[in-house]
C-alpha positions in Angstrom: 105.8 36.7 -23.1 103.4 34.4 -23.0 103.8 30.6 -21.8 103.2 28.1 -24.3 99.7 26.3 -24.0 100.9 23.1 -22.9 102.3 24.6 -19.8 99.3 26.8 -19.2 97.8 23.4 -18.9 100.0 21.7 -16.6 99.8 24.8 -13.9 96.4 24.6 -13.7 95.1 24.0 -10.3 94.5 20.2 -10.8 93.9 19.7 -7.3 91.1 22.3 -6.8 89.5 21.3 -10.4 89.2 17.2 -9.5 87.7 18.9 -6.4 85.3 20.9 -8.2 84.3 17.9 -10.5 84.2 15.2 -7.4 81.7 17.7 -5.3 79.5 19.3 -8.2 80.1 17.6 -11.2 82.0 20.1 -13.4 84.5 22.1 -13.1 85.4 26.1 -14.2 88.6 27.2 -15.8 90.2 30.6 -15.9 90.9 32.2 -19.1 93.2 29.7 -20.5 93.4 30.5 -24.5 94.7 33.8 -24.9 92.9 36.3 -27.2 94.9 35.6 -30.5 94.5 31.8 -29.9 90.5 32.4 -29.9 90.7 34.9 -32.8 92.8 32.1 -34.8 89.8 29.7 -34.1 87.0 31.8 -34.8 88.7 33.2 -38.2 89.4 29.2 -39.2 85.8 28.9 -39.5 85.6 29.9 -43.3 88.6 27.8 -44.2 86.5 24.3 -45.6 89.6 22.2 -45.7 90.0 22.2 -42.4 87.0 20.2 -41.6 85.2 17.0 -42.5 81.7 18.0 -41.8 79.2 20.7 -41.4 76.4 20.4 -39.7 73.2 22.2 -39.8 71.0 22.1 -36.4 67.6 23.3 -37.3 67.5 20.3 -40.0 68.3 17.5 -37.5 66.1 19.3 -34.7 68.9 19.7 -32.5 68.7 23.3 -31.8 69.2 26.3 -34.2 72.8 27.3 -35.4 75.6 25.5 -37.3 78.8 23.0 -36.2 82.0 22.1 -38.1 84.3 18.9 -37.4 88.0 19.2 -37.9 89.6 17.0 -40.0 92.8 15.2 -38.7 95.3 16.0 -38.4 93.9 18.7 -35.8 95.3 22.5 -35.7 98.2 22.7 -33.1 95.8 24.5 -30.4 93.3 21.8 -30.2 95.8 19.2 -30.3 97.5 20.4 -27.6 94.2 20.8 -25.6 93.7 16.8 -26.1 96.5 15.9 -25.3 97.0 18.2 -22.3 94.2 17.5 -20.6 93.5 13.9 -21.0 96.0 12.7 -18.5 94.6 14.6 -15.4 91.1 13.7 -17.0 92.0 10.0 -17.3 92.3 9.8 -13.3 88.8 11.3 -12.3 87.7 9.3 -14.8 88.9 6.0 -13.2 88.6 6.8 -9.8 84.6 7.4 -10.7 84.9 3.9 -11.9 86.2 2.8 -8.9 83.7 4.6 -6.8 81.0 2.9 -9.3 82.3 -0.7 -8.3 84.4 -0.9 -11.5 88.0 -1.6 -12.5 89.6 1.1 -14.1 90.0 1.2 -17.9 91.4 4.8 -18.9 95.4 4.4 -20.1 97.3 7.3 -19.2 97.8 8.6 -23.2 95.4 10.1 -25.5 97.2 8.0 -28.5 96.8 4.7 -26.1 93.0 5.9 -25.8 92.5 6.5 -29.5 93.7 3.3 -29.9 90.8 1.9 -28.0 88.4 4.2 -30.1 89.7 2.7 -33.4 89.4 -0.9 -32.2 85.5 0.0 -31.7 85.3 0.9 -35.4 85.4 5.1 -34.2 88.1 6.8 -36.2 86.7 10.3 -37.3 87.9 13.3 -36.0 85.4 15.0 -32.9 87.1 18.2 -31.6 84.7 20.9 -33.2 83.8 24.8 -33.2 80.5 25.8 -33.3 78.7 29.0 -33.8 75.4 30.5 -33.2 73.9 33.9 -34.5 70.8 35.5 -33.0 68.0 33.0 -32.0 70.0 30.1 -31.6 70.5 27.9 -29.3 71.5 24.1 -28.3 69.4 21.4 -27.2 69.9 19.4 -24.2 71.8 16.6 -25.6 75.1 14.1 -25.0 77.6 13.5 -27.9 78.9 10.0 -27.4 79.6 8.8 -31.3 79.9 5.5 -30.5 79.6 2.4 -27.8 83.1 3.8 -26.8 82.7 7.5 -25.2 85.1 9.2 -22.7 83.5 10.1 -19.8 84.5 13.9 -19.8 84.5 17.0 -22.4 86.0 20.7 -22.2 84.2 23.2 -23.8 86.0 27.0 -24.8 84.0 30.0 -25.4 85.7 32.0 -27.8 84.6 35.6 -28.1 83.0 38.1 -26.0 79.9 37.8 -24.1 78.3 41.1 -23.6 80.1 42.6 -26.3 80.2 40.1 -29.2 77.1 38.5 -28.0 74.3 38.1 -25.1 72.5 35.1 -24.4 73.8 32.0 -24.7 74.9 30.6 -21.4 76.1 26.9 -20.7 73.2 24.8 -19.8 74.0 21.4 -17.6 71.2 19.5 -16.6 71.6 16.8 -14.0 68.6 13.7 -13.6 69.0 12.7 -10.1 67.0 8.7 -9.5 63.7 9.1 -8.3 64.2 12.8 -7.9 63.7 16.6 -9.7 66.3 17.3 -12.7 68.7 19.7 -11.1 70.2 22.3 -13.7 73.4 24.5 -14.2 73.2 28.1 -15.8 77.1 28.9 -16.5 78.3 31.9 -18.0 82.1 32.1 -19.3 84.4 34.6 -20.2 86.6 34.6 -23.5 89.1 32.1 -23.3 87.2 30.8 -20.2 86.5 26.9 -20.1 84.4 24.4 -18.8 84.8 20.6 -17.8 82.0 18.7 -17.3 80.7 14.9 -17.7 79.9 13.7 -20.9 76.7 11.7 -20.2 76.8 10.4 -16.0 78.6 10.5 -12.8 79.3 9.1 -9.4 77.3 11.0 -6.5 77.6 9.8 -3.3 74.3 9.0 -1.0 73.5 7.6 2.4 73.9 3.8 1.1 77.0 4.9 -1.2 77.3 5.8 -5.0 74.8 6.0 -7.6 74.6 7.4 -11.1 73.0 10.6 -12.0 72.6 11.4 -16.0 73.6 14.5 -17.3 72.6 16.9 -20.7 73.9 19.9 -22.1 73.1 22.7 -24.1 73.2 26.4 -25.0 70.5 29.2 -23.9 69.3 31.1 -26.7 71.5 33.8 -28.5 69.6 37.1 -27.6 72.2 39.2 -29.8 75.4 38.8 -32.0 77.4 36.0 -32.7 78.8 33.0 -30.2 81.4 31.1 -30.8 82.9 27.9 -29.3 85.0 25.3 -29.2 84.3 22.0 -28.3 87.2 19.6 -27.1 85.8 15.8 -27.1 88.6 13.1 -26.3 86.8 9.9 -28.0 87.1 10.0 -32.1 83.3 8.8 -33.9 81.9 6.1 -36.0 
């Protein structure tokens, strides 16, 4: 039998994955939602009441395919992803700040978070599922919402690649000062995730840290259907 999600997210390998964020800037997870979890998400798609907004990308010129907000309160599954892996976010998160040269600021609760989110005018809903057919595709981009933003997001794919769909790989793209962008092709497996920065991070260089920016996006769907979940801590204007 299956464990529950919560404590599939507590026996990750935290260690190796602050690692993997500290040295490259993101960081892979193993298949974490099983295959009924991502079939539960996908088939929610058509249920309206579930959301608070639909958005179309070809008419805001943000890529080609189409996004759907949950309303609060969120389905158990994304809930639990909040609220599981904020905590262990919440430390990189200062400890960047620290490296930066600033105090930290994270609390160790996603409620105590929201709080700070709600206080800045941002109180809609964020975690969403999107879905792309054949041709589409995501522009580079950052979703932020607001002047208060979490400095990290987890994204899920949620069906098959190479069987439900090809195309559509994970694009990260990484401005270094004074330097060449550097970019990130990452490919995931069903139930497969990925952490990485919502818009900067701490690199360290010969004179100490600096900021890089980073953008991401989705490759173009050559076949099928993509879907995806995306898990943002920090609620929107």
């Amino acid at each position: 039998m299956s464990k529950p999600l919560p404590k599939r997210i507590e026996e990750l390998d935290w260690q190796a994955l602050q690692a993997a964020l500290d040295e490259q800037g993101f960081a892979v997870l193993p298949k974490l939602l099983l295959p009924e979890e991502c079939t539960d998400m996908m088939n929610s798609y058509s249920d309206e009441e579930r959301f608070r907004s639909t958005i179309n990308m070809e008419r805001y010129r943000f890529g080609r395919g189409e996004y759907k907000y949950y309303q609060a309160p969120l389905p158990e599954v994304l809930q639990q992803l909040r609220e599981g892996f904020y905590p262990e976010l919440a430390l990189t998160a200062n400890r960047w700040l620290t490296q930066l040269g600033h105090e930290e600021r994270y609390p160790v609760s996603l409620d105590e978070y929201l709080e700070m989110c709600h206080a800045q005018g941002q109180e809609r809903s964020t975690p969403l599922i999107l879905k792309y057919e054949e041709g589409g595709y995501n522009c580079l981009h950052q979703d932020l919402y607001g002047d208060e933003f979490f400095p990290f997001q987890v994204l899920f794919v949620l069906n098959e690649k190479e069987v439900d769909f090809t195309g559509g790989e994970f694009l990260l793209m990484e401005q270094r000062p004074r330097a060449q962008s550097r970019g990130h092709v990452i490919t995931l497996e069903q139930g497969a995730g990925l952490i990485f920065p919502t818009s900067q991070r701490p690199v360290e260089g010969t004179r100490g840290y600096y900021r890089t920016t980073l953008r991401h996006g989705v490759s173009t769907i050559t076949s099928g259907t993509r879907y995806s979940l995306g898990i943002i801590f920090h609620d929107a204007k």
